[in-house]
N, C-alpha and C positions, 0 to 999 in steps of 0.2 A: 825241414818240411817232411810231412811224411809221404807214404808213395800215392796212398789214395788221393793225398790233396793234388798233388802233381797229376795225377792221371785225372783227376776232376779239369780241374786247369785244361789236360790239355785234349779233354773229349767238348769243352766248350770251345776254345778256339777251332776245332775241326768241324764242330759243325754249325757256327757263326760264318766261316768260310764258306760252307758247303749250300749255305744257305743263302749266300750273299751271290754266288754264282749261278744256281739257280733258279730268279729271281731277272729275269732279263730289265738292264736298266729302261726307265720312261726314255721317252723320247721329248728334248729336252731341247729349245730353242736357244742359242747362248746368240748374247750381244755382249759386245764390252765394254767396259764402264765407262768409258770413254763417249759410245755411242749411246749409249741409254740415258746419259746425261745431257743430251745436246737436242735441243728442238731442231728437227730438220726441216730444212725449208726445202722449195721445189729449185730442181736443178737448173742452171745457167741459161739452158735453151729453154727453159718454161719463159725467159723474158724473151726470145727474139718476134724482135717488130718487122721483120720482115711478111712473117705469113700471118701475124696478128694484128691488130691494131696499135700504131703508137703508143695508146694510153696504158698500154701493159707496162709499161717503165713509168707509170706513177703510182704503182701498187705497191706495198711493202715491203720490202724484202729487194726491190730490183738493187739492180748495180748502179743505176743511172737515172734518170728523169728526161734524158734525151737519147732518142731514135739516129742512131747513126750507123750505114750501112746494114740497118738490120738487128743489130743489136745495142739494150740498152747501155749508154756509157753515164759516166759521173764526166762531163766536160770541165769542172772544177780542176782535177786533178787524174783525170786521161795522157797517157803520154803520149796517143796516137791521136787524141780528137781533144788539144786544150785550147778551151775559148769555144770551140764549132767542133764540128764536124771535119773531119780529114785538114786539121791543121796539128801536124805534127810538131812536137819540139824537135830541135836540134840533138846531135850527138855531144851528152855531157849536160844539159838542160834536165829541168825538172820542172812538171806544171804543178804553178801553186798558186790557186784560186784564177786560173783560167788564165795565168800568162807563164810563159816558157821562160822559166829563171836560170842563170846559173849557183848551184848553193856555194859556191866555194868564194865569190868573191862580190855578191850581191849583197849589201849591205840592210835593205829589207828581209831578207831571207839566207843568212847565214848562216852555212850547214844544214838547215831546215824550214819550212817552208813558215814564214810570218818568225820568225828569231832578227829584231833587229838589232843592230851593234849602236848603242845611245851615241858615243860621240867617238869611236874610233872605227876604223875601216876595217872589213869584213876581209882575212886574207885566209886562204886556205882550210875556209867552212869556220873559222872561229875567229872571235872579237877580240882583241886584245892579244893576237899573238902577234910576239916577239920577234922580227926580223933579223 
């Protein structure tokens, strides 16, 4: 190369640079792709039935359709409130479709909630295992 090329070269990289500092960056709101992907709904306590009316847990987006303590729950599948309101499952239970199962040996609901085992006994969450 010769020296003029190289000194063209490198009086444009200097003042690319010089140009680029500056030039104070915009002011520039970042989200992450993550969140600018996702419709955001309103947060957890936009459902509490406590200081609003019930009928706020049948609007879209709630967690639940019933009013329990204040907040709306899904009673289907609540581990604090299945079936109603303040009826807790047991330790090792699982609510599924509003009754406190256990998945390990419930042959309606083994392993998962509605998995039933056709014609053998539900042992240790799975159908057909081998004693």
């Amino acid at each position: 190369m010769r020296k003029s090329t190289v000194f063209l070269m490198a009086l444009a990289l200097a003042l690319a640079t010089a140009t680029a500092a500056a030039t104070p960056p915009a002011a520039v709101v970042r989200r992450s792709r993550f969140l600018a992907n996702v419709n955001l709904s309103p947060p957890l306590s936009y459902y509490d039935c406590m200081r609003k009316p019930p009928s706020v847990c049948l609007e879209p987006g709630s967690p639940g359709a019933t009013c329990c303590k204040g907040t709306c729950v899904n009673t289907d599948s609540s581990f604090a409130h299945c079936g109603n309101c303040n009826k807790a499952c047991k330790y090792g239970q699982t609510c599924c479709g509003g009754h406190c199962v256990d998945l390990l040996n419930d042959g309606n609901n083994c392993g998962n909630c509605f998995v039933q085992c056709p014609k053998t006994k539900c042992n240790f969450g799975l159908c057909d295992y081998a004693v």
